[in-house]
FIVEX-248501 format. One record per residue (C-alpha): x, y, z; residue number from 1. Coordinates in Angstrom, 1 decimal, always signed. Example, Ala and Ser with C-alpha at 12.3 -4.5 7.8 and 13.67 -1.06 7.14 Angstrom:
% FIVEX-248501
        X        Y        Z   num
    +12.3     -4.5     +7.8     1
    +13.7     -1.1     +7.1     2
***
This chain:
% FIVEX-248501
        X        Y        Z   num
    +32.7    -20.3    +46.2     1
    +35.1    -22.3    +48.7     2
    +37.4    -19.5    +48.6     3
    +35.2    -17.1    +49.5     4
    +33.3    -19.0    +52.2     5
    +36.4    -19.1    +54.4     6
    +35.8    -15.4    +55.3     7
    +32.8    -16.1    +56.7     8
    +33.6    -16.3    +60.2     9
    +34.8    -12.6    +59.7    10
    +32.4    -10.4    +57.4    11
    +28.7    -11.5    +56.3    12
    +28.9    -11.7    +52.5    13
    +26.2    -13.5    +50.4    14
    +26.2    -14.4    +46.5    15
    +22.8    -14.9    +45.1    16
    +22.0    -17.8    +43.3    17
    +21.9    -17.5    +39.5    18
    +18.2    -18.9    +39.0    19
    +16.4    -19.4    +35.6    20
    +12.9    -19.2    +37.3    21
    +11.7    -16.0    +37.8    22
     +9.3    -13.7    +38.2    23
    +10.6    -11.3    +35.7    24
     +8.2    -10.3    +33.0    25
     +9.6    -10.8    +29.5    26
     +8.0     -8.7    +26.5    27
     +5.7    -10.3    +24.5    28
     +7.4    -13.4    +22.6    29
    +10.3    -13.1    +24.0    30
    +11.8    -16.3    +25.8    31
    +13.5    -16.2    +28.8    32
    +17.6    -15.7    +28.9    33
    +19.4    -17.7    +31.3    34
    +19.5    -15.8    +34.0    35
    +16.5    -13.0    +35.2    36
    +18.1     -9.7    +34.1    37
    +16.4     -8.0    +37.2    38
    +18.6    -10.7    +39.6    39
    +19.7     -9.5    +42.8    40
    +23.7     -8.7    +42.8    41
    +25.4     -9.6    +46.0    42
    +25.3     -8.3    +48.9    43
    +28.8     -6.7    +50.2    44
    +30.4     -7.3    +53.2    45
    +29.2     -5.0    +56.2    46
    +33.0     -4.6    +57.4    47
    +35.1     -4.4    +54.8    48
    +38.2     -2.9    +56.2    49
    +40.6     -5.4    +55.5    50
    +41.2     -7.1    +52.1    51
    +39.2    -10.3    +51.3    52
    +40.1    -12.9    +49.0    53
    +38.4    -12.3    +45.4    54
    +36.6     -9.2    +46.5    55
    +37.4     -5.8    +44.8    56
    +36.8     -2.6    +46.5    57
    +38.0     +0.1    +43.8    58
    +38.0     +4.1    +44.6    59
    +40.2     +6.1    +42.7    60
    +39.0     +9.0    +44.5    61
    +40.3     +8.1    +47.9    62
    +43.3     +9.8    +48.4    63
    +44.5     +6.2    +50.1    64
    +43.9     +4.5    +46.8    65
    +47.0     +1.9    +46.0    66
    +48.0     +0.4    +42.6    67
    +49.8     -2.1    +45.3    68
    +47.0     -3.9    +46.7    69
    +45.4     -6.8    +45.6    70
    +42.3     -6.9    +46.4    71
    +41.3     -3.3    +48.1    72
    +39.1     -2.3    +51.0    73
    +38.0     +0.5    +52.4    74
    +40.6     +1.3    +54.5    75
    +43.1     +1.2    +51.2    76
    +41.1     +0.7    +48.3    77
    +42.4     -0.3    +44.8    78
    +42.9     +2.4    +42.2    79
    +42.5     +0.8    +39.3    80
    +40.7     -2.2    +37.9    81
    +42.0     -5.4    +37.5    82
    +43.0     -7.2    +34.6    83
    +41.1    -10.9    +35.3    84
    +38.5    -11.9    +37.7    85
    +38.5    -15.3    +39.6    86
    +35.0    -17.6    +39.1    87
    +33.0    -15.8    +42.0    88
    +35.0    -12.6    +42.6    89
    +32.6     -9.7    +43.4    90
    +33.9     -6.0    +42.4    91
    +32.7     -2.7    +43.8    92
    +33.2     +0.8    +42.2    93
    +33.4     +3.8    +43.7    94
    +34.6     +7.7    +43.3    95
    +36.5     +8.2    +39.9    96
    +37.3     +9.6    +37.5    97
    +39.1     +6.7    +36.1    98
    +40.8     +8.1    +33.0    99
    +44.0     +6.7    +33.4   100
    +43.9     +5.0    +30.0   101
    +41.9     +5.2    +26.7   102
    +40.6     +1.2    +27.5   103
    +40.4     -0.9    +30.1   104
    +40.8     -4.5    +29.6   105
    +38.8     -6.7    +32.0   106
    +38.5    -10.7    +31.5   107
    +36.5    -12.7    +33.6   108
    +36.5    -16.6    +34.8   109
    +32.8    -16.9    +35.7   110
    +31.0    -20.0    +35.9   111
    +27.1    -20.0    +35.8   112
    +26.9    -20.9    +39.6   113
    +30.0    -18.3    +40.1   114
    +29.1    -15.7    +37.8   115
    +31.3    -13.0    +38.1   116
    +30.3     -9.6    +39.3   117
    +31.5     -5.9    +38.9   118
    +29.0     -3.5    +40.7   119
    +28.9     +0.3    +40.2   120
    +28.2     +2.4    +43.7   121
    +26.4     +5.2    +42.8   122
    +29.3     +8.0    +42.5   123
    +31.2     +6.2    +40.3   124
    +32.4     +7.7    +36.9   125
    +34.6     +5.9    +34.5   126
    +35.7     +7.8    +31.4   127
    +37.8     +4.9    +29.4   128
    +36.2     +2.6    +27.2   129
    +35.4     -1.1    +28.6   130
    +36.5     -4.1    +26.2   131
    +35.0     -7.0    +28.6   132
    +35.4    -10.5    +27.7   133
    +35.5    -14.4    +29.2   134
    +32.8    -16.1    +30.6   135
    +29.7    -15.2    +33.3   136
    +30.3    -11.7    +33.6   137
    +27.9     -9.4    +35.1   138
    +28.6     -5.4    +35.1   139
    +25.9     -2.7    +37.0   140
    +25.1     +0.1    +37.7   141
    +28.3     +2.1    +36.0   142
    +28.6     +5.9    +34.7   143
    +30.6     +6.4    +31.2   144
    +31.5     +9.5    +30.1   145
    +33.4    +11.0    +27.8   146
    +32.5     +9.2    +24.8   147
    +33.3     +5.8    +25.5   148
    +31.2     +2.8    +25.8   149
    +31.6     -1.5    +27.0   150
    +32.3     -3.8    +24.0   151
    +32.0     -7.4    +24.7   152
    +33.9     -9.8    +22.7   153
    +36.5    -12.0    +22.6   154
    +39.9    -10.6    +23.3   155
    +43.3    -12.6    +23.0   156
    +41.3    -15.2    +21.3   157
    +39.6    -16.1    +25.1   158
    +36.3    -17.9    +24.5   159
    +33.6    -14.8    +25.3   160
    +30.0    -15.4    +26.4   161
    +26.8    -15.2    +28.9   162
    +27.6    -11.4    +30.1   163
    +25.3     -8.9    +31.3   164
    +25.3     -5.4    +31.6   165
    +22.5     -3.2    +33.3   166
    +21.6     -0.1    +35.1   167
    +24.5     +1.6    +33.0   168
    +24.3     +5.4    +32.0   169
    +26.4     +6.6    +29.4   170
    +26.2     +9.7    +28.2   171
    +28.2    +11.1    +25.3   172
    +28.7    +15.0    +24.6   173
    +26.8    +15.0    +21.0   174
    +30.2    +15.1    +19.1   175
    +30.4    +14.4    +15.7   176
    +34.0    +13.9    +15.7   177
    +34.4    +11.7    +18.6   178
    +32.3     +8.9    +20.2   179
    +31.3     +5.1    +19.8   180
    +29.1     +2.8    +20.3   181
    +27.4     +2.7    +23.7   182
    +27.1     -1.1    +24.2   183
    +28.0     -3.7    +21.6   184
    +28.7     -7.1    +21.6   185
    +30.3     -9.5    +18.8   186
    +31.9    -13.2    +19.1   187
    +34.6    -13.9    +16.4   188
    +35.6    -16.9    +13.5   189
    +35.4    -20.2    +15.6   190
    +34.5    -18.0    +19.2   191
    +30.7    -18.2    +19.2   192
    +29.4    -15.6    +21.5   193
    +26.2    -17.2    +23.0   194
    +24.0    -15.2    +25.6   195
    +24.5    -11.6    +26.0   196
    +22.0     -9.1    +28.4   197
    +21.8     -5.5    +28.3   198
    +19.0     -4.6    +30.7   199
    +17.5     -1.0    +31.7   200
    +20.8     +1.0    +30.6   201
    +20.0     +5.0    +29.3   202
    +22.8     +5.2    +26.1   203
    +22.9     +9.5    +24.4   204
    +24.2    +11.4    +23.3   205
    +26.8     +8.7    +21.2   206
    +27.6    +11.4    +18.1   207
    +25.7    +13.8    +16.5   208
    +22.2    +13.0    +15.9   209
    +21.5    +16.5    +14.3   210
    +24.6    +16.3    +12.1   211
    +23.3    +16.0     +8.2   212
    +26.3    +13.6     +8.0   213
    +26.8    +10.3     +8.9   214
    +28.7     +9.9    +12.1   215
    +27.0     +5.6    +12.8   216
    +27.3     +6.3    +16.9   217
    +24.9     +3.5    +17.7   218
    +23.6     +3.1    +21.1   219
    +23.5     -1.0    +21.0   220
    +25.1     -3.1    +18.9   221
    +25.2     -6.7    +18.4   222
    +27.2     -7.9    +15.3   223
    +28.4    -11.3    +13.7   224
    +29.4    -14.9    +15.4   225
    +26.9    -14.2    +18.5   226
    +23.8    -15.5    +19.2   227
    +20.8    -15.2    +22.0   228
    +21.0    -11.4    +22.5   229
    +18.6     -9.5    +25.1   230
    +17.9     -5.9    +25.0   231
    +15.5     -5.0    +27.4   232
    +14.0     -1.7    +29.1   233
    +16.6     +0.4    +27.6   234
    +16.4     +4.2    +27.1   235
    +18.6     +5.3    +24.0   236
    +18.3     +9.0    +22.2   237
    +19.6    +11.5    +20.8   238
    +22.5     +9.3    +19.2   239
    +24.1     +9.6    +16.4   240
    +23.7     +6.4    +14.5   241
    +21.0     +4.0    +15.1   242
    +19.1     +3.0    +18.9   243
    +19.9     -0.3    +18.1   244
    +22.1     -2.2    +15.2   245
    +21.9     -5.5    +14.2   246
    +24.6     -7.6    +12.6   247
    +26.3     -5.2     +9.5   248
    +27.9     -8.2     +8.9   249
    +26.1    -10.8     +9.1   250
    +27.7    -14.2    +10.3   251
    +26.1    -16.3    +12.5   252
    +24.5    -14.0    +13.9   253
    +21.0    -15.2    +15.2   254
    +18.0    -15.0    +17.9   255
    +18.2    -11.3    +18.8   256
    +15.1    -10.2    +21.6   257
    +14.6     -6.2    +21.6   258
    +12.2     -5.5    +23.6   259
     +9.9     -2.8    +25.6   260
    +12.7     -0.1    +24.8   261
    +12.1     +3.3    +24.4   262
    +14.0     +4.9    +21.6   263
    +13.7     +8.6    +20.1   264
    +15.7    +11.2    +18.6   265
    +18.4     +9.4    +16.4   266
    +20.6    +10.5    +13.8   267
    +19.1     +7.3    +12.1   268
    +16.7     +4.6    +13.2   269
    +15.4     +3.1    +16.9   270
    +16.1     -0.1    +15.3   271
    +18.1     -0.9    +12.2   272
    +18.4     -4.7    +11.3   273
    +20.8     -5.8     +8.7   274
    +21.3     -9.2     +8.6   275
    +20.3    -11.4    +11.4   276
    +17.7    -13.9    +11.3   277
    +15.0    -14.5    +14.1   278
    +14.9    -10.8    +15.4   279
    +11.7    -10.0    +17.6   280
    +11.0     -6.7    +17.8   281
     +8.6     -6.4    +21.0   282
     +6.5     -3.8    +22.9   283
     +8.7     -0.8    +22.3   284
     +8.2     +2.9    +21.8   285
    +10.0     +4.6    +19.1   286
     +9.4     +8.2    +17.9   287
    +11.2    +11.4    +16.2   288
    +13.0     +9.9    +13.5   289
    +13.5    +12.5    +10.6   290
    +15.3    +11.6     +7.0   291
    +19.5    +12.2     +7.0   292
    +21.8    +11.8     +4.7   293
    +22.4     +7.9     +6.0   294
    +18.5     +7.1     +6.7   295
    +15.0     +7.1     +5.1   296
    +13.7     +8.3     +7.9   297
    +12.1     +5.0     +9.0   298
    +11.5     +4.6    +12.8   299
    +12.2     +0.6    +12.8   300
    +13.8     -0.8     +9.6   301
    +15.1     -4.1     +7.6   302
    +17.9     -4.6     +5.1   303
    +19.9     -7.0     +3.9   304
    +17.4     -9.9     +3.3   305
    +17.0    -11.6     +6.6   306
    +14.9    -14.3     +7.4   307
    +11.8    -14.6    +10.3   308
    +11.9    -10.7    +11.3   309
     +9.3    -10.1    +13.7   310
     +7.6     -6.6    +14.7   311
     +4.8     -7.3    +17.4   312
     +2.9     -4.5    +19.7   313
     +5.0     -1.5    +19.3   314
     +4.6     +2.0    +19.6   315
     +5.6     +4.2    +16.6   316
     +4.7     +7.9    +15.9   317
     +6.3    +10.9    +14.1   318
     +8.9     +9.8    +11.6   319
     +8.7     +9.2     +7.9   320
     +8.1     +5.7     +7.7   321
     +7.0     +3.6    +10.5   322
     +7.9     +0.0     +9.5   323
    +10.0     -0.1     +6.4   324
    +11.8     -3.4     +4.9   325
    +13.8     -2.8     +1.8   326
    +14.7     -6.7     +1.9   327
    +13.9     -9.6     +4.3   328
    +12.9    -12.8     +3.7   329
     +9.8    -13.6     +5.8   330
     +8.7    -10.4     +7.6   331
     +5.8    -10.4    +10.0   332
     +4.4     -6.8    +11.3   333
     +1.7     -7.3    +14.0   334
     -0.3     -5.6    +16.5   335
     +1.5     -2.1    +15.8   336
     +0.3     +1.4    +17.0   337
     +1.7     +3.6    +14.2   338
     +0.7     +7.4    +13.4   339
     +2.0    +10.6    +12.5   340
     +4.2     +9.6     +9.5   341
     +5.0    +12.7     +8.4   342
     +5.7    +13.6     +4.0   343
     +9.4    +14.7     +3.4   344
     +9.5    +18.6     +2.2   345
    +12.2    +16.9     -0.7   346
     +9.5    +14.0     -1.7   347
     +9.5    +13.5     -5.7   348
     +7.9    +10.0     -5.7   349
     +4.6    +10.1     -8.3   350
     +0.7     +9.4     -6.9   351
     +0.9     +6.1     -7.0   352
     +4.4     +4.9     -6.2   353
     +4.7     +2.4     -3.0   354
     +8.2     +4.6     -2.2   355
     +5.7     +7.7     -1.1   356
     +7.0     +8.8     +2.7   357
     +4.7     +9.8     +5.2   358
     +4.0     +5.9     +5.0   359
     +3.1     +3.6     +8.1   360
     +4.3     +0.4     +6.9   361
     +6.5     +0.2     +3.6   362
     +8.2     -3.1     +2.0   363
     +9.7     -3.9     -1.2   364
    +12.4     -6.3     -2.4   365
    +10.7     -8.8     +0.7   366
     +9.4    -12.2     +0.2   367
     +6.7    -13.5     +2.4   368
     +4.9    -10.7     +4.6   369
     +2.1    -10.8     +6.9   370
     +0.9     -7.4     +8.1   371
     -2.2     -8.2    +10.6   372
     -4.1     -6.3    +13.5   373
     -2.2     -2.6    +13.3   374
     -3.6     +0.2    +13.8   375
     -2.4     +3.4    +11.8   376
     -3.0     +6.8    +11.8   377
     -2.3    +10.7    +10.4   378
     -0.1     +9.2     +7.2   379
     -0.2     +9.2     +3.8   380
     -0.1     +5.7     +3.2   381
     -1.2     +2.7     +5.8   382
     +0.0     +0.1     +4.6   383
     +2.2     -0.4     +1.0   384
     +4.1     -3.3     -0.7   385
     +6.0     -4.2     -3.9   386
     +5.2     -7.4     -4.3   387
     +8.2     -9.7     -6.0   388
     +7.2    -13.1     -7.3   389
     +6.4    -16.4     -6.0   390
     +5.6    -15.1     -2.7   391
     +3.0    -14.5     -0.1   392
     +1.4    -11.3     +1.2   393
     -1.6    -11.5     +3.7   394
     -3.2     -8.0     +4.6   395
     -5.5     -8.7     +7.4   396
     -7.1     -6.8    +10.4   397
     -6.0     -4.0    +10.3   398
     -7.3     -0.5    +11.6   399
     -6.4     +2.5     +9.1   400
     -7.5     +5.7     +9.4   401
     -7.3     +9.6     +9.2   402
     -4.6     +9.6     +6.4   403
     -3.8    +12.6     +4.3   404
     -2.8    +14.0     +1.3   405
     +0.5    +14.9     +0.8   406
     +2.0    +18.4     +2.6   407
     +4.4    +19.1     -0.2   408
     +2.8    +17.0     -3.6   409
     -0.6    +16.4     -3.1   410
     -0.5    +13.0     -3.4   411
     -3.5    +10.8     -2.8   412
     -3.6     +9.0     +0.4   413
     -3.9     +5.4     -0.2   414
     -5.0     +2.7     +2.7   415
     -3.4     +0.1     +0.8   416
     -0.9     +0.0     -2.3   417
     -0.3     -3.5     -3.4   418
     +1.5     -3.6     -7.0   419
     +4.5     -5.5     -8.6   420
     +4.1     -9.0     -9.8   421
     +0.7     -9.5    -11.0   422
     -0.2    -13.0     -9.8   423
     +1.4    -12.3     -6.3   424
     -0.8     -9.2     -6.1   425
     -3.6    -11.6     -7.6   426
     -2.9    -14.0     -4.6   427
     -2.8    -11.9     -2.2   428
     -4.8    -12.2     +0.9   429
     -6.7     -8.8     +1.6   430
     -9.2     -9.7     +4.7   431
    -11.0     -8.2     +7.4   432
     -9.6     -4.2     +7.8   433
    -11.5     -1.4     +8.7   434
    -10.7     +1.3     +6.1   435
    -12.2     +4.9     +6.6   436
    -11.5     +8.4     +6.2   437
    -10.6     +8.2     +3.4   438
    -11.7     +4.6     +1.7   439
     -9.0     +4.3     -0.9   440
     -7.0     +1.6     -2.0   441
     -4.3     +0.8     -5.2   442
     -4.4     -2.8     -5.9   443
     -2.9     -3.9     -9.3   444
     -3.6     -1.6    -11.3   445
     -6.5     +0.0    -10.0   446
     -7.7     +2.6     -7.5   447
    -11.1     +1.6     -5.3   448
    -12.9     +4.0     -3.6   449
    -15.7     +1.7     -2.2   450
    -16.0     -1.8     -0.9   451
    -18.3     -3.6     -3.2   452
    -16.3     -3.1     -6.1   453
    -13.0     -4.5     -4.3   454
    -14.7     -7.6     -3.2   455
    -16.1     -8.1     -6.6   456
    -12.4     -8.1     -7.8   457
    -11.5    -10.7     -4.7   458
    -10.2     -8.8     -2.4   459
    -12.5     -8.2     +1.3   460
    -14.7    -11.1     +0.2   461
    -14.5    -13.8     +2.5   462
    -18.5    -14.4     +3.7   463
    -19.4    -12.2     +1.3   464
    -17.4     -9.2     +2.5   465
    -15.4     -8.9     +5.3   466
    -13.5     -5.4     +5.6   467
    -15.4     -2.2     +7.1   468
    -15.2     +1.2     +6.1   469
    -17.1     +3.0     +8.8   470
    -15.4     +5.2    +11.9   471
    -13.5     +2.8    +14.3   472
    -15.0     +4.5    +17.3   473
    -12.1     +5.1    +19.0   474
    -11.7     +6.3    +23.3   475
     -9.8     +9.5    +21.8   476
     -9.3     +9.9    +17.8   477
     -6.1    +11.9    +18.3   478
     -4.4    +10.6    +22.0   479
     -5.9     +7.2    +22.7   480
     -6.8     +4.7    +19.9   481
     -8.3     +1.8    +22.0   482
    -11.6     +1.1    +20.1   483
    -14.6     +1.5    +22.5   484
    -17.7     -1.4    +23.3   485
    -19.3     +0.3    +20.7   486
    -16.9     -0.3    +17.9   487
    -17.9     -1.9    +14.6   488
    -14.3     -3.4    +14.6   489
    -15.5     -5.2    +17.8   490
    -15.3     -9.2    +17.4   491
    -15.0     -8.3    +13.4   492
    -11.0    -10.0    +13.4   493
     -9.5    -13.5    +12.1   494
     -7.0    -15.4    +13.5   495
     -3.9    -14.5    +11.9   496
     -1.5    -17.7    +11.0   497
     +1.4    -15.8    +12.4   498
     +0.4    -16.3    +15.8   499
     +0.7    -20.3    +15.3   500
     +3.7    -20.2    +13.4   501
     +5.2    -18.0    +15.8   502
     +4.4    -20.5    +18.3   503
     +5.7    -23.3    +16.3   504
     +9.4    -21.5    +16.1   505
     +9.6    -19.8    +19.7   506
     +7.3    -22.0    +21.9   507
     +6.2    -18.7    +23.2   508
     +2.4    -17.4    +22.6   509
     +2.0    -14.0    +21.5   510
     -1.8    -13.6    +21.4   511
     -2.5    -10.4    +23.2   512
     -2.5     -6.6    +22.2   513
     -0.4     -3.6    +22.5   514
     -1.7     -3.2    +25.8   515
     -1.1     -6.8    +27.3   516
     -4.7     -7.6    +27.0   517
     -5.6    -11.1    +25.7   518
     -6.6    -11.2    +22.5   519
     -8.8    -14.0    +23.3   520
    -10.9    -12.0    +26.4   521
    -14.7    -13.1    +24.5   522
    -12.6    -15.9    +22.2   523
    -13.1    -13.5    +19.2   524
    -10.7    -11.2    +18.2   525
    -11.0     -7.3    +17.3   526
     -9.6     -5.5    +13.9   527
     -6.5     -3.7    +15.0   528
     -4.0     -2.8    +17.3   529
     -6.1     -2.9    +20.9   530
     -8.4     -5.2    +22.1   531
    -11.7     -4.4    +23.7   532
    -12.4     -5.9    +27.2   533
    -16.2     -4.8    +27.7   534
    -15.4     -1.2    +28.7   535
    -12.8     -2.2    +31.5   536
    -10.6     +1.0    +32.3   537
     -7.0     +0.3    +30.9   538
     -4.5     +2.6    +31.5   539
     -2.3     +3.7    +28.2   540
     +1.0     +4.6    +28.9   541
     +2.7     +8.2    +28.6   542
     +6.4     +8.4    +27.6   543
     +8.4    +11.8    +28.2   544
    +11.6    +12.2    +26.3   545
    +14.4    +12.3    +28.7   546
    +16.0    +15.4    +29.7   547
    +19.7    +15.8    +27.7   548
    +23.1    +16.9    +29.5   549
    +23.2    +20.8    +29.9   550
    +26.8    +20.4    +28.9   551
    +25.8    +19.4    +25.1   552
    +25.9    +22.0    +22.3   553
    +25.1    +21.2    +19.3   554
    +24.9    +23.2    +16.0   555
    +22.0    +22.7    +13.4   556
    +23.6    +22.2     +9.9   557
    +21.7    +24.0     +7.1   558
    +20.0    +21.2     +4.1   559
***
């Protein structure tokens, strides 16, 4: 900061203050990073005419452009970027294209009270990959074209953490020969990357997302030796690979917050998580996901045995399988609008298998799972599990409704299909769901079609019988599935223990509905995904699909 304050006499030039209170409204569960991703970058000089110590003005577009200068101004700006920034240096982009390599290199020396910054005007276009790495960097508002992307990680062995990009566009041509990923970020062996932020960036168009092959051009990324990873308010479709990836490989890979994201259209999933523990997946919208070669088809999915996977208040519609876990250690699913899960035309699975598509939440090969207070609609299946043994499964307030028979087989529609180990089935905890339309359930080995008999086998029998299987009542059946004052669901909910345990792990409290509403408004909670406040007027949001680049032409591959 001393270096910079020297030119005050001469130009007016403020740094804001890196602050970790702020008003920024997280997602639901999700803690607060270090710094406010919404912060306020600095404000430039108003004369700027003359070069200034630590301060970047880059146009490659102004035919007075040097690669001679230092620093740049407007008078004679910079035409390339430089290789390092100082702790504090401020960098301004402007004009382009800048294509005169396939990467740029940029390191930085921030500090968290001089973070460093590299600001995008809004003309700017950059078509050469970013590798970014070093300490306190903070990148906005850039345009990246031709199939490149920004990776963060370390580079030259140079310790690589705390960076932030935001207000990014980058926009791909829909090749399946070309491309990367849009954003990623990895640390390395003994280079722990700790804190990384990518806030409100639109990433499509990464790959071919019609392409019956797999092409894996994710939009986000975050891989192995990095921990404390933000995505937030990000737009992402039409991609070849997945919305968002985490950690293919695995190591020490931790505390990843994605969260009120909208995600559609990908040659895969909206979110694909391999093997990272404590992943909360928060008030997002994800929709149009359709089975390839490389994917089931499942909007949000789980591999690779994780641990503490967390899916709380989404919205998910039109794929093949809403929620699917084929392997996680401790999976929670909870407060989840899911409908539309459509039956593949290729579907060869039997009546009663818990592998049918057109299913809203699917896991097998998982150990403890708590499915609670979703509401889901227009599938085959609601809710199925395998259950392995020696573990825990609690089924409990949940909405599910308006399934269907198969399109291609004819299969049954099933509410819930609980099967696999006998005693885990036995123990499991089936409590307070409203089941209608139709009221049909596979537990064990048997099919029930009414409520008495499953409570006489243990299952809906807490005070004598606690599920419903009566119409929800909801505002709009097939647009709006907020239950109305009038709903039998109304006050008709339990406390789930994932709420306290999340608590217990995240200090955070994540006790109130899709919508934002406290679950707590009358101190008793409703069955499903929304909860009622009296008849108060809540407005439910409406997401439009983003408009793609005219340039892209893509060709449809025959099956």
């Amino acid at each position: 900061m001393k270096t910079l304050l020297k030119y005050t006499t001469c130009c007016i030039f403020t740094l804001s203050a890196a602050s970790t209170v702020s008003a920024f409204e997280y997602p639901t569960g999700i803690p607060d990073a270090w710094i406010s991703p919404d912060i306020e970058a600095p404000t430039p000089p108003t004369s700027w005419t003359s070069e200034i110590e630590n301060m970047y003005y880059i146009d490659a577009s102004n035919s007075n452009c040097s690669i001679k200068v230092e620093y740049g101004s407007k008078t004679t700006p910079r035409c390339r970027f430089p290789y390092k920034f100082a702790a504090g240096s401020y960098a301004e982009i402007h004009g382009g294209p800048y294509n005169y390599g396939n990467t740029a290199y940029i390191q930085s020396e921030g500090t968290a009270a001089n973070p460093v910054w590299v600001v995008g005007s809004k003309d700017n276009q950059i078509n050469m990959s970013l590798v970014v790495y070093g300490t306190y960097l903070y990148i906005d508002g850039l345009n990246i074209g031709g199939d490149k992307g920004i990776s963060a990680r370390p580079y030259h062995s140079v310790q690589t953490d705390h960076i932030m990009v935001r207000n990014t566009v980058i926009t791909g041509t829909g090749s399946l020969t070309s491309g990367t990923t849009g954003i990623s970020a990895n640390g390395g062996k003994g280079l722990q990357f700790e804190g990384f932020i990518a806030y409100n960036n639109t990433v499509s168009y990464m790959g071919d997302s019609e392409a019956e092959k797999e092409n894996d051009r994710h939009a986000l990324v975050a891989g192995s030796y990095i921990n404390d990873v933000w995505h937030l308010d990000n737009t992402t479709h039409h991609n070849g690979g997945d919305g968002v990836q985490y950690s293919h490989g695995g190591v020490d890979a931790h505390h990843f917050y994605y969260g009120r994201n909208t995600s559609h259209d990908e040659g895969e999933n909206c979110v694909d998580i391999k093997k990272a523990n404590d992943v909360i997946i928060s008030e997002n919208t994800c929709y149009n996901i359709e089975k390839s070669s490389s994917s089931q088809g499942a909007c949000m999915v789980v591999h690779y045995d994780p641990s503490r996977i967390w899916f709380i208040n989404n919205n998910i519609s039109e794929c093949v399988y809403g929620i699917s876990s084929t392997g996680a250690h401790e999976l929670h699913v909870l407060g989840n609008d899911i409908r539309g899960m459509k039956e593949i035309q290729s579907e060869t699975h039997g009546d009663i298998s818990s592998f049918q598509s057109g299913t809203g939440i699917m896991a097998y090969n998982t150990g403890n799972t708590y499915i609670s207070n979703n509401t889901i609609t227009d599938a085959v299946r609601g809710i199925a599990y395998q259950a392995l043994s020696g573990f825990q499964v609690n089924i409990t307030g949940n909405i599910i409704t308006g399934l269907n028979s198969g399109q291609f087989t004819g299969n049954n529609p099933y509410a819930i299909m609980l099967k696999g180990n006998s005693t885990t089935v036995g123990n499991s905890n089936i409590e307070n769901n409203l089941i209608y339309n139709p009221t049909q359930l596979y537990v064990g080995n048997t099919v029930y079609t009414d409520l008495q008999s499953l409570v006489s086998a243990g299952k809906c029998d807490d005070n004598g019988g606690s599920c419903l299987d009566i119409d929800p009542s909801f505002v709009d059946s097939k647009n709006d599935l907020r239950i109305t004052s009038n709903s039998p669901a109304l006050d008709m909910g339990i406390i789930p223990s994932s709420y306290a345990s999340y608590e217990a792990l995240y200090s955070k409290k994540i006790s109130t509905d899709l919508l934002g509403n406290p679950r707590t408004f009358d101190m008793k909670w409703d069955i499903g995904a929304y909860e009622n406040l009296n008849g108060e007027n809540v407005d439910v949001p409406v997401f439009d699909a983003p408009d793609g680049p005219t340039i892209i032409s893509i060709d449809v591959l025959k099956p």
